[in-house]
PATORLUM-412808 format. One line per 5 residues: their letters; for each residue x, y, z of N, C-alpha, C. Coordinates in steps of 0.2 Angstrom, whole numbers, plus 5000, padded with zeros to 4 digits. Layout:
! PATORLUM-412808
A) X:Y:Z:X:Y:Z:X:Y:Z ~ ...
//
This chain:
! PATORLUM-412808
XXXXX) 5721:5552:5251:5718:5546:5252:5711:5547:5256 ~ 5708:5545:5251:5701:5547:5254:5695:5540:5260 ~ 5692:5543:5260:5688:5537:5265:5685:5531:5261 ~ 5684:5532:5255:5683:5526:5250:5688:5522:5249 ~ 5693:5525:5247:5699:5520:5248:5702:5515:5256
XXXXX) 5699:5516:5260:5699:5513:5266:5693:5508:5267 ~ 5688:5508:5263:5685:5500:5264:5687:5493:5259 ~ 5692:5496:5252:5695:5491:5248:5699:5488:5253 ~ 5702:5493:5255:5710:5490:5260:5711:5486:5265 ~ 5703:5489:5269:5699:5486:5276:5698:5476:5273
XXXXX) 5695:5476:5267:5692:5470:5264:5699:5467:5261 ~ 5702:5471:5262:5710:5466:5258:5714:5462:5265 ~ 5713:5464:5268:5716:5463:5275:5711:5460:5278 ~ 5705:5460:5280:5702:5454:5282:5701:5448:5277 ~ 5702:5447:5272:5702:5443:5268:5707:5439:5267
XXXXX) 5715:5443:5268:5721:5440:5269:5723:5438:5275 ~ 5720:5441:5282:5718:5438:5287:5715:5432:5290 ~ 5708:5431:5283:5706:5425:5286:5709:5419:5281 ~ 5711:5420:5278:5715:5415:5274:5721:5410:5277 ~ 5725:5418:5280:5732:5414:5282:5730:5410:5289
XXXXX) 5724:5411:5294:5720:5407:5299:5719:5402:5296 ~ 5717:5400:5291:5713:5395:5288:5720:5390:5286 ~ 5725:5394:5283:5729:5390:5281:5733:5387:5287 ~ 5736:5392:5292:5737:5390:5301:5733:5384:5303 ~ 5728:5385:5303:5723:5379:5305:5724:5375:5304
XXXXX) 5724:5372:5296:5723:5367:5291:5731:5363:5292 ~ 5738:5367:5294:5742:5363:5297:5744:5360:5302 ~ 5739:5365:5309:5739:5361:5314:5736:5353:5315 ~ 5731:5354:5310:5728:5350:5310:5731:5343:5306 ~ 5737:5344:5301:5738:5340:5298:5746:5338:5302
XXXXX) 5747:5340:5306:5752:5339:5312:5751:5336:5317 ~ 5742:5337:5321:5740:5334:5325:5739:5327:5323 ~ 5739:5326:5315:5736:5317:5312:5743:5316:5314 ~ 5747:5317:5310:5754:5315:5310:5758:5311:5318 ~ 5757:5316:5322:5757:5315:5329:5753:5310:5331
XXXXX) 5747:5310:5330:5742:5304:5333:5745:5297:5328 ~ 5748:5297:5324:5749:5290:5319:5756:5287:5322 ~ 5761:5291:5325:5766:5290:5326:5767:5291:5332 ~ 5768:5288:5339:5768:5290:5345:5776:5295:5345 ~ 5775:5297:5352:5782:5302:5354:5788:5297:5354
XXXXX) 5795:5300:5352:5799:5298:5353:5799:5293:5360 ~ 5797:5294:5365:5800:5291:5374:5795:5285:5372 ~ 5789:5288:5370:5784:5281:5372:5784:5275:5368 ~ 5788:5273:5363:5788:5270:5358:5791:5264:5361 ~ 5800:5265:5365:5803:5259:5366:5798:5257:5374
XXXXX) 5794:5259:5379:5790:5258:5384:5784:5253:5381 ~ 5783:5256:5374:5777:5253:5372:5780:5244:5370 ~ 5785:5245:5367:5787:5239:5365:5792:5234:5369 ~ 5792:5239:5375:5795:5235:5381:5788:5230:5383 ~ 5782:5232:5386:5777:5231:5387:5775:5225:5384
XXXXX) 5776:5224:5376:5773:5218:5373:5777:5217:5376 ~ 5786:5213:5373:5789:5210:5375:5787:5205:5380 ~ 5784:5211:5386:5785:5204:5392:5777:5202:5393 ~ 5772:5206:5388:5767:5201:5389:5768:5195:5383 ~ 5772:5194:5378:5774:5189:5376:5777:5185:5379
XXXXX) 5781:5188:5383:5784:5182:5388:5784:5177:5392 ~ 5776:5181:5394:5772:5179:5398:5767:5175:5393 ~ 5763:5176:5388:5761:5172:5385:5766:5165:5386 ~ 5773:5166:5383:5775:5159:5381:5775:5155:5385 ~ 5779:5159:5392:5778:5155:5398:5771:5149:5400
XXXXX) 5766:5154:5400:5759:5150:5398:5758:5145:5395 ~ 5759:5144:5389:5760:5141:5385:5763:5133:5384 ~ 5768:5134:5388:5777:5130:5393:5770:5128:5397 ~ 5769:5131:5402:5765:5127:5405:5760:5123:5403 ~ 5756:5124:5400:5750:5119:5394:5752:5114:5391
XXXXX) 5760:5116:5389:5760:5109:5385:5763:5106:5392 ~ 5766:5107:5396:5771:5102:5401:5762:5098:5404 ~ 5758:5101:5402:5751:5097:5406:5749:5093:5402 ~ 5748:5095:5396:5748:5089:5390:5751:5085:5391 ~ 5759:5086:5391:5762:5078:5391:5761:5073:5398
XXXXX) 5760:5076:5402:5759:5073:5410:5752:5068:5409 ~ 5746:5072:5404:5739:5070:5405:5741:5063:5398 ~ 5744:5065:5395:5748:5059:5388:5751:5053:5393 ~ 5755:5055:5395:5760:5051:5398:5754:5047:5405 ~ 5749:5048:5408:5744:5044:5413:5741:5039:5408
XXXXX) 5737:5045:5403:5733:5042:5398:5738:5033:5395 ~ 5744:5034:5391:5749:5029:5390:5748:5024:5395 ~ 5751:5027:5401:5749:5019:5406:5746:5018:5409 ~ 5739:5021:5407:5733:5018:5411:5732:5015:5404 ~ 5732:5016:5398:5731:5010:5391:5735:5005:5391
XXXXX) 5743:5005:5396:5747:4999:5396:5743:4994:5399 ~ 5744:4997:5407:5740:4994:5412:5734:4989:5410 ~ 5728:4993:5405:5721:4991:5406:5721:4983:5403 ~ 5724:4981:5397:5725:4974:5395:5726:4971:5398 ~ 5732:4971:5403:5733:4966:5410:5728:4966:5415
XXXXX) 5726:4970:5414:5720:4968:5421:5715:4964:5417 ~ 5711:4965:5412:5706:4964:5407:5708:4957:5407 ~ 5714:4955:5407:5715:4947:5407:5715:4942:5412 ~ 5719:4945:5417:5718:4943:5425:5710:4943:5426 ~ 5707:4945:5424:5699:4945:5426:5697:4938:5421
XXXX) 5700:4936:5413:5696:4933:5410:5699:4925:5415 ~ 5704:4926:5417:5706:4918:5420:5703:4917:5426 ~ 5701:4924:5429:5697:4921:5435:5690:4918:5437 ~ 5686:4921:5431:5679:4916:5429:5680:4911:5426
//
């Protein structure tokens, strides 16, 4: 084996070298998407515990809004009962 046959061999091996890096890499990388798209096992039911109670908390709110609306309905009704009877009492007293 002469020394010429050692720079073939040199270039077969850096070349097979940077290949299998390249392809290492190109998995990493396609396992790091993977992971980013799909969170971890633990964090999944915490994340969705989370909404949970901020829908809770939305509805709650919401319970609240309308019990205001019926309140501001229900004054609004008999101040309109109300308003005819006095509109009258006033036309008899002129």
């Amino acid at each position: 084996m002469g020394p010429e046959l050692f720079v073939p061999l040199g270039a077969f091996a850096m070349i097979t070298t940077i290949v299998l890096s390249v392809l290492r890499y190109k998995e990493r990388i396609r396992s790091a998407d993977r992971e980013s798209l799909s969170p971890g096992g633990g964090e999944t039911p915490m994340r969705l515990e989370r909404i949970e109670q901020a829908i809770e908390a939305m509805a709650i709110e919401v319970e609240r809004i309308s019990e205001g609306q019926r309140f501001v309905t229900k004054l609004l009704a008999e101040r309109s009962n109300d308003a005819p009877a006095l509109g009258t009492g006033m036309r008899d007293a002129r």
